[in-house]
N, C-alpha and C positions, 0 to 999 in steps of 0.2 A: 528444613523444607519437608512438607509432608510429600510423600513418595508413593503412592498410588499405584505405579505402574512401571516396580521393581524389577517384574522379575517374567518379561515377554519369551516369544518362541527368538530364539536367538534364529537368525536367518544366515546362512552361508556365504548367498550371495546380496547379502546386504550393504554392500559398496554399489553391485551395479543399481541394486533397488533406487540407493540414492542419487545416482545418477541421473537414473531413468523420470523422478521425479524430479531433481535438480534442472533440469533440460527443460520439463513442461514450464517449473515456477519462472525462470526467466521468460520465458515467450510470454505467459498470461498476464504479468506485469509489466514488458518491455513494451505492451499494445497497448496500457494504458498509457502511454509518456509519446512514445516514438509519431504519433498520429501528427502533434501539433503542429509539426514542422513541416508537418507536407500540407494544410486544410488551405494554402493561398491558392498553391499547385493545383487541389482536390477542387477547388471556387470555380477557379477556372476554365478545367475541365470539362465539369460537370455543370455549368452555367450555371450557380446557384451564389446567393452574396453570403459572404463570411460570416452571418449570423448562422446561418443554416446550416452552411459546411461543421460547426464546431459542434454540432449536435455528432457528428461522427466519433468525438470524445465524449459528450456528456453520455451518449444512451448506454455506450459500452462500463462505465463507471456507476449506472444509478441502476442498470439489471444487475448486474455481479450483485452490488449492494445489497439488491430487497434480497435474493437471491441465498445469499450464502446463508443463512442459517435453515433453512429448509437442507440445502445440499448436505449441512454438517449434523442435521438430522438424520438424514438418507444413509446418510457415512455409518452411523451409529446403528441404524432399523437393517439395512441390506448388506452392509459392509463397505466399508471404505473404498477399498481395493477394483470392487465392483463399480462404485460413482467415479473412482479418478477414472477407469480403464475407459468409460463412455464419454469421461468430459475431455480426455485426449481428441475420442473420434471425433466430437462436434467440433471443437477449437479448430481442428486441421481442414475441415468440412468448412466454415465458416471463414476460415483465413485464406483456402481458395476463392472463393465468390466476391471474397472483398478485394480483392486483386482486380476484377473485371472494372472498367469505366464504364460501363452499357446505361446506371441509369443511379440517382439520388436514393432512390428506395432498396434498390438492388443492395447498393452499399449500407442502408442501414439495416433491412434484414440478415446479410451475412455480420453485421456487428453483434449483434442481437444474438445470433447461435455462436459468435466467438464468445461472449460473454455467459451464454448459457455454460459451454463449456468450461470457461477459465471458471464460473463460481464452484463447480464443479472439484475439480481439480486443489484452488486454491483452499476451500474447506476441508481437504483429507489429507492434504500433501504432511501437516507437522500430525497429525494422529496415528498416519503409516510407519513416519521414522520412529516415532517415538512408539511405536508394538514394534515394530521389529530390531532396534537396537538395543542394549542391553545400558540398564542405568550408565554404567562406568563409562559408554560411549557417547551417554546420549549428547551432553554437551555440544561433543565435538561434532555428533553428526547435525543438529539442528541449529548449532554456527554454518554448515555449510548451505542448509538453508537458508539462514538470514543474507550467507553474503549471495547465493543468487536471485533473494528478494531485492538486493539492495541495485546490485547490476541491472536489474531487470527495469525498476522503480529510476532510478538515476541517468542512465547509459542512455533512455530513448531519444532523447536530444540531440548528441552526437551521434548515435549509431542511423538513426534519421536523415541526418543532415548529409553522413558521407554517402547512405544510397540515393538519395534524390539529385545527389551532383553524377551520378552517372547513370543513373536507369529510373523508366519512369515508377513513377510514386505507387504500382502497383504492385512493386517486388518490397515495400516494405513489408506488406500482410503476405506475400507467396516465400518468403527466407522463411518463414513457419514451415510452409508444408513439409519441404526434405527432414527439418527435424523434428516437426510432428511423425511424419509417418516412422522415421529411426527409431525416435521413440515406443510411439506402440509396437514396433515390434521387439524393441529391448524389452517392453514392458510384457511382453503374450509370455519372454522366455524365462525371465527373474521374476516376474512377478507372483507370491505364494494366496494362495487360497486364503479369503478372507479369514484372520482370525475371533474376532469376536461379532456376533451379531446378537441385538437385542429382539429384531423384527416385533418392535413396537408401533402401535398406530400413528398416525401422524398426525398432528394439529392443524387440520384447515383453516378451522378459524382464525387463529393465534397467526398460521405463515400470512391470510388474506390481509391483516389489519397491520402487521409488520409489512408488508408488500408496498400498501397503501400510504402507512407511515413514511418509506424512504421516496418513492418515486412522489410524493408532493414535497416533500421538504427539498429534494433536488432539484427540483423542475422548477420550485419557487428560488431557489438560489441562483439559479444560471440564467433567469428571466431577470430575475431582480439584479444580477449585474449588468444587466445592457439597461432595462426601464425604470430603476430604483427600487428599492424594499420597501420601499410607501404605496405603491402601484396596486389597485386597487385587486385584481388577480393574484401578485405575488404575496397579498394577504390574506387573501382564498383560500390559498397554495396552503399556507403555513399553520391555518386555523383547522384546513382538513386533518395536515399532520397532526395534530396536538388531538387532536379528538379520535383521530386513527391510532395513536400510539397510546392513550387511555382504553382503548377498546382491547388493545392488546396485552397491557400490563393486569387487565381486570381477566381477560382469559386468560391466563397464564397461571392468576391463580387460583382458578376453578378446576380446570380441566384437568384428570385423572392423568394424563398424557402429555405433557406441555411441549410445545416447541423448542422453549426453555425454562429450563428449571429454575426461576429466580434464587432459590437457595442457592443456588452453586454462585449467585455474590456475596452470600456471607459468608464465603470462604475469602479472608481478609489477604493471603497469597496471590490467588487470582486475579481478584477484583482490582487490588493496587497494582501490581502489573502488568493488566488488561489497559489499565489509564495513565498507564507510565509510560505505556510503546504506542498508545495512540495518541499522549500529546507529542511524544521524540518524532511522530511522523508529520504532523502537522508542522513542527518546527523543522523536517525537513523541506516540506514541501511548499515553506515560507522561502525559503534557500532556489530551491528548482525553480521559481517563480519568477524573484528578481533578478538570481543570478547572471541570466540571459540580456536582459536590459543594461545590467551593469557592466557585464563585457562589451556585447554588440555598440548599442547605441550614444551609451556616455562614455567608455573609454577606444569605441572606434575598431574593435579586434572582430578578425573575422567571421564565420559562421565558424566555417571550419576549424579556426585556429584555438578558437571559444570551447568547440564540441573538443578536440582536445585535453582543454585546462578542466573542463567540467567533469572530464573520464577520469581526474585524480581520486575523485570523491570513492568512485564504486570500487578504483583498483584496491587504495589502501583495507576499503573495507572487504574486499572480499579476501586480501593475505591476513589480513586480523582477526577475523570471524572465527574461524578453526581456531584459532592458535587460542583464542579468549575465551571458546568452548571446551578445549580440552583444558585448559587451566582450572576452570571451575567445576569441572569433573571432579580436578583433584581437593579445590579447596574451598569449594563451596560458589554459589553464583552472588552472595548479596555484596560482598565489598565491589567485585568486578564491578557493577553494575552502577554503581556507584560513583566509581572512578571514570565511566563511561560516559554517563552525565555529566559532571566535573567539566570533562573535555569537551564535549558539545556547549554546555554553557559559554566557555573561554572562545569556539569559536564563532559564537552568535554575538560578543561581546567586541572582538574584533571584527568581524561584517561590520558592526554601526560605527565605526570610527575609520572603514576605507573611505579616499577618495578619489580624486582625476589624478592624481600624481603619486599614487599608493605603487613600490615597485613590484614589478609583476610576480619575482621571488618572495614575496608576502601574500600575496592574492593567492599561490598556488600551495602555500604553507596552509594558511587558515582550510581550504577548502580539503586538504589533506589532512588536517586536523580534526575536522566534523567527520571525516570517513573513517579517521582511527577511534575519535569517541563512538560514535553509532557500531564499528567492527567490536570494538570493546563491549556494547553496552549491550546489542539487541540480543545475542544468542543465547548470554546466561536469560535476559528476560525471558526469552521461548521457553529455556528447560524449565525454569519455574512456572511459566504458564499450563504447559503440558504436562510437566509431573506432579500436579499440585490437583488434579481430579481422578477420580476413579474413571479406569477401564470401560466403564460402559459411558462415557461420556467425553468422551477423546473428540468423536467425530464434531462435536456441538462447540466445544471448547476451540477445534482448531477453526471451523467456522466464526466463532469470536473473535478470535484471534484477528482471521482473515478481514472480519468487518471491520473492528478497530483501525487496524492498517489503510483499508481502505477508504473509511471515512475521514483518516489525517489525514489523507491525500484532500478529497476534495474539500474538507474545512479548511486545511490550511491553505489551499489554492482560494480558494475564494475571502479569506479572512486577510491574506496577504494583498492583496490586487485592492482590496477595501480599505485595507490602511493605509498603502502608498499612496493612491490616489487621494483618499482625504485628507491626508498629510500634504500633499502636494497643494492641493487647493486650496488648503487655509493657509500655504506659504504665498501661493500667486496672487489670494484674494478673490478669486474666480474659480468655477469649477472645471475639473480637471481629470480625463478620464481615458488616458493616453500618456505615451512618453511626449514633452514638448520638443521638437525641432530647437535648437540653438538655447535650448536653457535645461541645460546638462545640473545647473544646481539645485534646479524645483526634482529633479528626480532624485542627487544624492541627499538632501533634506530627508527626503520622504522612504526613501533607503533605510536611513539610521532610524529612523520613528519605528520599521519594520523590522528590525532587527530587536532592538530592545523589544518590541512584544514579543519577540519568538526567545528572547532570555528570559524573560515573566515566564511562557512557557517550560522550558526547561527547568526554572527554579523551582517551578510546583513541582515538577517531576523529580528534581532531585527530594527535595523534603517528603513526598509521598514514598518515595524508595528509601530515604535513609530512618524512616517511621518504619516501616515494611521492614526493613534488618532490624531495630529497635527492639520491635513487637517477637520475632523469630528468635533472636537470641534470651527473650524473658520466657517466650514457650520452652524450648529445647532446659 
């Protein structure tokens, strides 16, 4: 593994450092998830019909999006240190106001500045651990990252679910504040002077037509699941993107200054585990999809008892994460990672063979299984992600990073609900775009269709990673 960023300012207080940042990554992830389960609650409310209400998830998901690689620009031009400390203020600023029920817009603007902040935040968080730990740690400190990506990303469902059974839906965005505001003040005390800055110009261009690129190809995605991907707008949508994201790859390599440096994908380290942790994310978020359906409505378990079984996923991964980042300290990240896949594969491959009568001590195996593969597999991914560019490109890299992750989430949110449903509907013969009432089988059918795609994904991911160790051991 080329190593780039050997040999940083060793920090003292680089436990609380990560702390401090551990804290933010949960919240700015836990708001992408935890929203869903209140938007019937939020309908209601705020007298607004359920299409409307789920914009409360899409705008917070498709701003980070354009978002993060400007931010992980920023991270790199002013200092890291500098954009996390300001994307804390807004997150905490923004996750007050969304608390209030006063008004539709009320709540999409305080989304909008939570998301300003979490891109923020999410862009610098793996470029800080990784300057301030020291190679031999990094490992283990950027598994501790992955496991409170993972809790954050996973846990929103249940952690959801129990605040809404006891207090209104506006203390799920106000549990931020108290540990927003903790945090920046942990962060005013541990936190050191930025260390590296480039204070290079910034790519307007380049961030405008990337900007441009994400927020059509989103807008066309979440339109096109309620009116179809044929719909003559949701074609618009996507034709913009493709000509926005041409406009951006032709700036990018012009410009003296780029937003990003396309060369840093012919680093064959990077690139293949940039696309190894955003397909493991889309095949999680084929999992957080169904899952819900498959507990709740075909096997009849409660919200509660469901949010529960679903917290197996983030526990295992978050006791696994350290432990599979200090391992690979010692002996390298590529088998790890390897072995981590493996096990996610196994447990995408039992998902499509559960049924109505599958015992509940197997449902909670498997789902412990994808949390021990993903604990296993994401951390070494980071340390290679991160130690695999040069120092002045940390901030851009962890922004990549960031995007990656968050584009699995919503491709595979929407790739997933696209195959179950079509599966479903060439089972019934009709179309089909919902769970059906009393035919619990059109749903488990279309379950297993859903899962083997999410092991197709996983397979590419292992042969791209076991290619990726191939390649590394013919260099070394």
């Amino acid at each position: 593994m080329q190593n780039y960023v050997d040999d940083p300012v060793v920090q003292k207080h680089r436990w609380w450092i990560i702390t401090a940042v551990g804290m933010f990554t949960i919240m700015s992830t836990l708001d992408a998830s935890i929203v869903n389960i209140a938007l019937p609650v939020m309908s209601r409310d705020l007298h607004i019909p359920m299409n409307q209400a789920e914009w409360v998830v899409s705008i917070y998901l498709i701003v980070i999006c354009a978002l993060l690689l400007l931010m992980g620009k920023l991270g790199d031009t002013i200092g890291k240190i500098r954009v996390f400390r300001i994307g804390t203020v807004l997150f905490t600023i923004g996750s007050l106001f969304a608390g209030f029920n006063h008004s539709f817009m009320l709540l999409l603007a305080a989304r909008f500045v939570q998301a300003l902040g979490a891109s923020m935040t999410m862009a610098t968080n793996n470029g800080i651990i990784t300057e301030v730990f020291p190679f031999k740690e990094r490992g283990k400190a950027l598994g501790l990252i992955g496991s409170f990506v993972a809790v954050g990303s996973i846990a929103g469902p249940g952690l959801g679910g129990l605040i809404l059974g006891a207090l209104p839906w506006g203390y799920i965005f106000w549990i931020n504040v108290p540990i927003g505001v903790a945090t920046i003040i942990i962060g005013q005390v541990v936190l050191p002077k930025d260390i590296r800055q480039t204070h290079a110009r910034i790519d307007w261009l380049g961030f405008g037509s990337f900007f441009v690129t994400i927020v059509a190809l989103f807008v066309g995605i979440f339109i096109g699941q309620v009116t179809g991907f044929t719909a003559p707008l949701v074609l618009v949508l996507f034709a913009v993107a493709v000509v926005a994201l041409g406009l951006f790859l032709i700036t990018e390599r012009r410009v003296a200054e780029p937003l990003v440096s396309l060369s840093l994908f012919k680093n064959f380290e990077f690139s293949i585990s940039l696309l190894a942790g955003f397909m493991i994310f889309i095949t999680n978020f084929f999992f957080n999809v169904i899952a819900p359906f498959y507990l709740e409505n075909a096997r009849g378990l409660g919200a509660t008892k469901a949010g529960y079984l679903l917290m197996v996923f983030p526990i295992v991964q978050v006791v696994v994460a350290p432990l599979a980042g200090s391992l690979s300290d010692k002996i390298g990240p590529y088998k790890i990672t390897l072995v981590g896949l493996i096990l996610i594969l196994f447990s995408q491959l039992g998902y499509a063979v559960l049924g109505l009568s599958t015992p509940w001590a197997m449902v909670a195996l498997l789902i412990g299984l994808v949390g021990l593969g993903n604990g296993v597999f994401q951390s070494p991914n980071n340390t290679i992600v991160m130690s695999s560019v040069a120092p002045s490109e940390l901030g851009i890299a962890g922004g990549l990073n960031a995007l990656a992750r968050n584009l699995g989430m919503v491709v595979g949110i929407s790739t997933a609900t696209t195959v179950l449903f079509s599966a479903m509907s060439a089972q019934a013969g009709k179309k089909v775009t919902t769970y059906v009432a009393g035919r619990p089988d059109l749903f488990i059918g279309g379950m297993h269709v859903v899962f083997l795609v999410a092991a197709d994904f996983c397979a590419v991911s292992i042969l791209l990673t076991a290619t990726r160790m191939i390649a590394m051991r013919k260099a070394h």
